[in-house]
C-alpha positions in Angstrom: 83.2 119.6 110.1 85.5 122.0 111.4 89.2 120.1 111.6 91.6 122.1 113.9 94.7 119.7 113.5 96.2 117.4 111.0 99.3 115.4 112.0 101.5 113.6 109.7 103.2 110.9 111.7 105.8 108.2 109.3 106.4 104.8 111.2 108.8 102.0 110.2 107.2 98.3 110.2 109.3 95.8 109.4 107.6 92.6 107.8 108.2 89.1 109.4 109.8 88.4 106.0 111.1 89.7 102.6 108.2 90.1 100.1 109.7 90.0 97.0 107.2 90.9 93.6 107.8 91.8 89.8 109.4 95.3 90.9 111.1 94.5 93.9 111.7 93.7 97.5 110.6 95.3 100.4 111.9 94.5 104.4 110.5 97.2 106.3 107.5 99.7 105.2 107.6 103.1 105.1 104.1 103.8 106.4 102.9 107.8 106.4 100.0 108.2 108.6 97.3 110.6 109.0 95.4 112.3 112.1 92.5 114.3 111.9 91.6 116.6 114.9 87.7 118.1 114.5 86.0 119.6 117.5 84.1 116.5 117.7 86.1 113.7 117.6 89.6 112.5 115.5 89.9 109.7 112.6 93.1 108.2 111.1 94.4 107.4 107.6 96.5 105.6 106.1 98.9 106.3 103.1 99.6 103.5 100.9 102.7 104.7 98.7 105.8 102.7 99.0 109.3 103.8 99.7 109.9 104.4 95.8 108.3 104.9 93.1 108.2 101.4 91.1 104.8 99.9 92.2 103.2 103.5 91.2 104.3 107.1 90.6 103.5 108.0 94.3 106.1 107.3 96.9 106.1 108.1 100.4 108.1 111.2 100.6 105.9 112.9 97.7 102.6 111.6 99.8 103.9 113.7 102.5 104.9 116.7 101.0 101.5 117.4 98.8 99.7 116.8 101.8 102.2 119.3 103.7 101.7 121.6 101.2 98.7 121.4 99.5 96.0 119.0 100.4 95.7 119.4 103.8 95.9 123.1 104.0 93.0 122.8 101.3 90.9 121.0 103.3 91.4 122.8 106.7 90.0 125.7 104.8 87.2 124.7 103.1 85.5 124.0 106.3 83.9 120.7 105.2 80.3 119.7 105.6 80.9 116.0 105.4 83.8 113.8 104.2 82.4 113.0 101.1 83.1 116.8 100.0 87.3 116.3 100.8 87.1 114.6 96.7 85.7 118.0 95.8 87.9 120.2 97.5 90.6 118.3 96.7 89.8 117.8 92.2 92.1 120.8 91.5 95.2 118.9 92.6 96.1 116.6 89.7 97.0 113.0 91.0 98.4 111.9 94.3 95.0 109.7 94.6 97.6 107.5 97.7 97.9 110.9 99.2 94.0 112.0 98.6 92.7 108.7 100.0 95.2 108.8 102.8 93.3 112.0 103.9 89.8 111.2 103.0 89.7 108.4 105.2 90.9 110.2 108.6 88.1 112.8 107.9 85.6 110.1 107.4 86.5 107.9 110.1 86.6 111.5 112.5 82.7 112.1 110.7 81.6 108.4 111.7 83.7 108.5 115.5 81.4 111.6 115.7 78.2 109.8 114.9 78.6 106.6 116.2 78.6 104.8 113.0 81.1 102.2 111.6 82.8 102.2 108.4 81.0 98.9 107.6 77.3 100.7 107.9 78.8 103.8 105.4 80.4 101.5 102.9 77.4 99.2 102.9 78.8 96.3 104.7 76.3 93.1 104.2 78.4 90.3 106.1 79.8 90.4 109.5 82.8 88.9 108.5 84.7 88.4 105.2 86.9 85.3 103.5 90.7 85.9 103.5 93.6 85.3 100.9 97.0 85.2 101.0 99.7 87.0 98.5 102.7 84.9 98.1 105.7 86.5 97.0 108.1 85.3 94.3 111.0 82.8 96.2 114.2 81.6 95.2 112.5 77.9 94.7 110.1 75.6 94.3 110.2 73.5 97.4 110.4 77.2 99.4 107.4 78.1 97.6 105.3 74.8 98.7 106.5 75.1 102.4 105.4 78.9 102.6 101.6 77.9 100.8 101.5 74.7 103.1 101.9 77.0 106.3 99.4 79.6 105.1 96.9 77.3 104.3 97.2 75.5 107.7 96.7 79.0 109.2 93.5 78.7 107.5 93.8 81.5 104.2 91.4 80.4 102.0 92.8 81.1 99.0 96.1 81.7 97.4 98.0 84.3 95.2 101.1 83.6 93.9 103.3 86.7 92.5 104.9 86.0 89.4 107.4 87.1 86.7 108.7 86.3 83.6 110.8 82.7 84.4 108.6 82.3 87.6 105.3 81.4 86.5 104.1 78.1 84.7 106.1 75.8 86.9 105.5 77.4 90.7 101.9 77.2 89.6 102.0 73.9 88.1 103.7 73.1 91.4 101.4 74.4 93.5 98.2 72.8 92.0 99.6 69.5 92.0 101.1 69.7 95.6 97.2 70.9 96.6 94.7 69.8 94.2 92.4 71.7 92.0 90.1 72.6 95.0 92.5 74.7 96.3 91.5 78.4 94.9 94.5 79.8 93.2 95.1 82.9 91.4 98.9 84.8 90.1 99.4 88.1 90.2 102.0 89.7 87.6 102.5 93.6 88.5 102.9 94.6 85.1 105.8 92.1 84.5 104.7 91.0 80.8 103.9 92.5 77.6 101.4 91.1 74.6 104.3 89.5 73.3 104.0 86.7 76.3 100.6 85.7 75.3 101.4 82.9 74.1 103.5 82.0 77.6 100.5 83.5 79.9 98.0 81.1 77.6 100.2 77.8 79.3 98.5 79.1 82.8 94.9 78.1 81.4 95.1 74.5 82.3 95.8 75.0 85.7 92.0 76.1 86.4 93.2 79.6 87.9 90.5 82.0 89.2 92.3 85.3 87.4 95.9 86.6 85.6 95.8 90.1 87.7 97.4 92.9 86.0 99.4 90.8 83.6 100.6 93.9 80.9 101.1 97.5 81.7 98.8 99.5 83.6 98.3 101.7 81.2 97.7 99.1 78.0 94.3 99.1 78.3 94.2 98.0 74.8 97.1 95.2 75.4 94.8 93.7 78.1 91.4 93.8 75.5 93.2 91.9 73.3 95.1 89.4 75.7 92.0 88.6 76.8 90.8 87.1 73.4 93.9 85.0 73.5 93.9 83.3 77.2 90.9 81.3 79.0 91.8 82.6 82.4 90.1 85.7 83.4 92.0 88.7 83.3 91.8 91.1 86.9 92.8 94.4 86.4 94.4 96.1 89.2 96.8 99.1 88.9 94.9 99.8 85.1 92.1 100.7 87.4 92.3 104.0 89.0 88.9 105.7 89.1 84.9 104.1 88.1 85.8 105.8 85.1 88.7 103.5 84.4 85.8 100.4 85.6 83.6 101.4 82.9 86.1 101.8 79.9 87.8 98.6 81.0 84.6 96.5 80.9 83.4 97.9 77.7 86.3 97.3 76.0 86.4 93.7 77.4 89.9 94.2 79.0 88.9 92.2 82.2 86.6 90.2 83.4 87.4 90.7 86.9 88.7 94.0 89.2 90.6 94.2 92.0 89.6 97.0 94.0 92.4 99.0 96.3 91.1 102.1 98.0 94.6 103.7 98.3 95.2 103.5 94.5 91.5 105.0 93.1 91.9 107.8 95.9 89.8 106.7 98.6 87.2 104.5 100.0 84.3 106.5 98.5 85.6 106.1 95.2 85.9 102.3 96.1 82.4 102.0 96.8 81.6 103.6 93.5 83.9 101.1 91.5 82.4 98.5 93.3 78.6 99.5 91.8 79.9 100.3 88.6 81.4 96.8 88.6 77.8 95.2 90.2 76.0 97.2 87.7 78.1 95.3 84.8 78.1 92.0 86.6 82.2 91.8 86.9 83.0 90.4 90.3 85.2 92.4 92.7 87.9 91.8 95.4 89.9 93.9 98.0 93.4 94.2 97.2 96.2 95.0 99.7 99.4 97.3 100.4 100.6 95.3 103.1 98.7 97.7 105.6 98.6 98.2 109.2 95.6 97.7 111.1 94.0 100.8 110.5 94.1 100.3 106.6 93.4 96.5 107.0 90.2 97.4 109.5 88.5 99.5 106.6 89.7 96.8 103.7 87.6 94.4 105.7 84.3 96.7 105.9 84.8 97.4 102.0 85.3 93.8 101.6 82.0 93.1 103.5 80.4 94.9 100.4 77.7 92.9 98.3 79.9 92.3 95.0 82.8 91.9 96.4 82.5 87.6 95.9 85.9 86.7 95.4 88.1 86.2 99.1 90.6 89.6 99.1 94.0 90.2 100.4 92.8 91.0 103.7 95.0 88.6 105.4 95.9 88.9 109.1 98.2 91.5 111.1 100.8 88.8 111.0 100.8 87.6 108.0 103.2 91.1 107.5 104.0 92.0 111.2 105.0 90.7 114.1 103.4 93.3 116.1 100.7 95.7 114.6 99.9 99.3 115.5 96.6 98.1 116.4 95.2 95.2 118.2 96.1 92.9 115.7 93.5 91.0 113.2 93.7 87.3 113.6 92.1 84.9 111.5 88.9 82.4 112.3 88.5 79.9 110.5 89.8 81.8 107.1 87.9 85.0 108.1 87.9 88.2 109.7 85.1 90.3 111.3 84.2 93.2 110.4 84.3 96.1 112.9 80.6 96.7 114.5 82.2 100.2 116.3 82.3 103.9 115.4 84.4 104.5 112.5 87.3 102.2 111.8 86.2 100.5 115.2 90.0 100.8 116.7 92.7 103.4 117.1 96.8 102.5 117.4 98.0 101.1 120.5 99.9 104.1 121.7 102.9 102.2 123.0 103.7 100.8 120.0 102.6 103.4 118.0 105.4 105.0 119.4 107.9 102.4 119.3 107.8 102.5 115.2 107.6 106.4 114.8 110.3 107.8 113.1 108.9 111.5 113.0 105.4 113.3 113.3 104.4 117.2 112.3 101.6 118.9 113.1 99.2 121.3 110.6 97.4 123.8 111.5 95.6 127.3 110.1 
């Protein structure tokens, strides 16, 4: 694949309201973008990394300077046969996995443009359309909590995350179980926020019948979340522990989870994703698609990884405005607590240049 072009374009979004988690609030995202000009045809990528460095040690800036500096001049060298060699040309640059995966999937959606295929068909896509969640962010009560859940599940979300923290967890979830019964699928996701020392606080979320704890202790306490595990019922998720199938394996031979959460951005790329997702199916340890409140590029190739076999529990592929008010894209819009998955070449849509426009905030272009 000979790439002529790379353009790094960053685009302010800002969200139809606060989303507040364990390490913070965000208004507006920072998104870094990524174009990929081949003789052929061009793909786009999306860079997950937030504005700072508190969800991860990538941030947005730092995305865009390795890939200035180093990724993507490595890559327009190499003179790539296929997109499945950018991991490989890439291996000598430690970390930056946001940055990596921002990359890999422009090239690959530019390879399956080229070849009329979609990212569905690549991935291994076995549904046409996928189930949809909701992540509900921490609030500043109760009763605001159970008006935002009671809207989202009247748009149809089929199940519900809360975000929690030490001081916001046993009673928003006692609330919200019985507000909405025990049919309602519920699951809380802690971003690190607790140590082994809240066991014994995490143990009081067992008799609310929860699906999974995600990513209760530190992401790298491995051995924190082995033994946690022996002292709650509810299944423990891993998320940001899990950063490559390597991670998948250790984590389920130790017996540190009993579920994953899957995020293509954060393992480096959506090849690496569909390796974590057979590791996972090999070990039967159900998967879901996690989001980083993307746009509708990111969100179209969440739903074809979602559409994978294992992936049994509903993801965080929620719709285009359940963050935005207007998307980049067409916007996804939910039917009947689903969304399709693209059928076209590659991603199966491109930004709406209009508005593409309207949020950029500043674009370069790479070349040899």
């Amino acid at each position: 694949m000979n790439i002529t072009g790379v353009e790094l374009r960053r685009i302010s979004m800002p969200l139809v309201a606060p989303f507040r988690t364990s390490f913070g609030t965000e208004s507006v995202r920072d998104v870094l973008l990524v174009r990929v000009i081949a003789d052929d045809a061009e793909g786009w990528g999306e860079c997950v990394a937030m504005t700072s460095p508190r969800y991860s040690a990538e941030y947005v800036d730092a995305a865009a300077d390795v890939l200035r500096r180093f990724l993507v001049p490595a890559v327009m060298a190499a003179g790539l046969s296929a997109a499945r060699s950018v991991a490989e040309v890439l291996a000598p640059f430690k970390g930056h996995r946001m940055a990596k995966a921002a990359l890999e999937m422009a090239v690959l959606d530019a390879e399956l443009r080229a070849e009329n295929r979609s990212f569905g068909r690549e991935l291994g896509a076995v549904r046409e359309r996928v189930p949809c969640g909701v992540s509900v962010g921490i609030m500043d009560s109760v009763p605001e909590l159970l008006d935002a859940v009671e809207g989202y599940l009247a748009e149809g979300y089929v199940r519900v995350k809360l975000k929690i923290e030490p001081g916001w967890d046993v009673e928003p979830v006692r609330a919200v179980r019985e507000r909405y019964g025990d049919d309602l699928l519920l699951q809380v996701d802690a971003n690190t926020a607790y140590t082994l020392a809240d066991a014994r606080q995490l143990a009081r979320l067992d008799p609310f019948d929860l699906l999974l704890i995600e990513q209760p202790l530190d992401e790298e306490d491995m051995l924190g979340h082995m033994e946690l595990a022996k002292r709650v019922r509810t299944p423990i998720c891993l998320d940001e522990s899990i950063a490559s199938a390597r991670d998948a394996v250790a984590a389920i031979r130790l017996g540190a989870c009993r579920v994953v959460n899957i995020k293509p951005g954060r393992v480096g790329g959506y090849l690496e994703a569909r390796r974590i997702h057979d590791v996972c199916v090999a070990h039967g340890v159900p998967v879901w698609c996690g989001g980083m409140l993307e746009t509708g590029l990111g969100r179209a190739a969440n739903v074809a990884l979602a559409a994978m076999p294992g992936f049994t529990l509903p993801g965080d592929t929620s719709a285009s405005g359940r963050y935005y008010a207007s998307d980049i894209t067409e916007p996804f819009v939910l039917d009947d607590g689903h969304l399709d998955v693209s059928t076209g070449p590659g991603l199966g849509l491109a930004p709406v240049p209009d508005r593409l426009a309207e949020v950029t905030t500043a674009s370069e272009w790479l070349t040899l």
